[in-house]
N, C-alpha and C positions, 0 to 999 in steps of 0.2 A: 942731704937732698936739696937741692938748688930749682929755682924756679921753673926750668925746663925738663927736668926728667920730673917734678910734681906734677905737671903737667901731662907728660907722657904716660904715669902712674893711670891717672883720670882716664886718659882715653884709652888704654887697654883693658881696662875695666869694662868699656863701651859707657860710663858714665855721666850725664850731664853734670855742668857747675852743682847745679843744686841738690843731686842725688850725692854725689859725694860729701856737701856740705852736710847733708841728714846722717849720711853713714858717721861723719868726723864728729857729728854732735856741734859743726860750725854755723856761720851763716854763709850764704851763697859770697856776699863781697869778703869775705874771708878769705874763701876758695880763692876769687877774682886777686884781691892782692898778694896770695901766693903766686902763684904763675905768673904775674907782672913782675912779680921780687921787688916792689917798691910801692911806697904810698906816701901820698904829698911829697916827692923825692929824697924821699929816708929809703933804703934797703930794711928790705924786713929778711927774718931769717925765719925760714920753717923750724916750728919746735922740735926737739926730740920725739916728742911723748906722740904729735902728729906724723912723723917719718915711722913711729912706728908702728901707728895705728895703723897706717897705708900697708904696711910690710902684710899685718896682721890679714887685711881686708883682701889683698894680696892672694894670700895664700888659702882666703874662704873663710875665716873667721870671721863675725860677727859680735861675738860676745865669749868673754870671759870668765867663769866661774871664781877666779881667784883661789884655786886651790894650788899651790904647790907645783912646780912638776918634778919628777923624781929622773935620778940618771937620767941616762940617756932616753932620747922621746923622738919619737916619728909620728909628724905631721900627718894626718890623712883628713885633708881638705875637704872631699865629696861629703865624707861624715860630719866635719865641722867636731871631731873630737881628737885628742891627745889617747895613744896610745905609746905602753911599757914598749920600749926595741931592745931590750936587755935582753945578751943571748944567755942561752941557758947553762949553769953551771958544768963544767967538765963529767964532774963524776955522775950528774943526773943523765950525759949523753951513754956514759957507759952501763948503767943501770939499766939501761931500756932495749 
C-alpha cells in the first residue's frame, strides 16, 4: 500500500483524517504522514499490520475476536462475522 491508494482507502470509506486515525488506533499526523509518504523528507512506508487493518475495515470489520478461522471462510460484512463456506460432504448430499 503506497501513499496514494492509503489515501484512496480513507476516502472510500467517506472517512476523515481523524476518523480513520481512531479506527487504526493512530494519531490523526500518522494518517497525514501516510498519504504524504514522507516526513522530514525520509519515505515512510505503511506498515503491514496497518495495510491490513484498512483491508479489514474495508471489508466491515471492526474487531477481531482472535479465534482461529477454520478452512475455508466467507466474509459477510453487514454482520461483521466469519462464517463455515465448507460445502457439504458428498455422501451427506446423497443421504438427503
Amino acid at each position: 500500500m503506497n501513499a496514494d491508494s492509503f489515501k484512496a482507502w480513507r476516502k472510500s470509506l467517506g472517512l476523515k483524517q481523524k476518523d480513520a486515525a481512531e479506527k487504526l488506533g493512530l494519531k490523526k499526523r500518522v494518517i497525514q504522514y501516510y498519504e504524504k509518504g514522507h516526513r522530514d523528507g525520509k519515505d515512510i512506508e505503511i506498515p503491514k499490520t496497518v495495510e491490513l487493518a484498512c483491508l479489514a475495515l474495508a471489508l466491515g470489520f471492526e474487531s477481531y475476536d482472535g479465534q482461529p478461522l477454520r478452512g475455508s471462510t466467507l466474509l459477510i460484512p453487514a454482520q461483521g462475522t466469519l462464517a463455515d463456506n465448507r460445502p457439504e460432504p458428498e455422501h451427506a448430499a446423497r443421504e438427503a
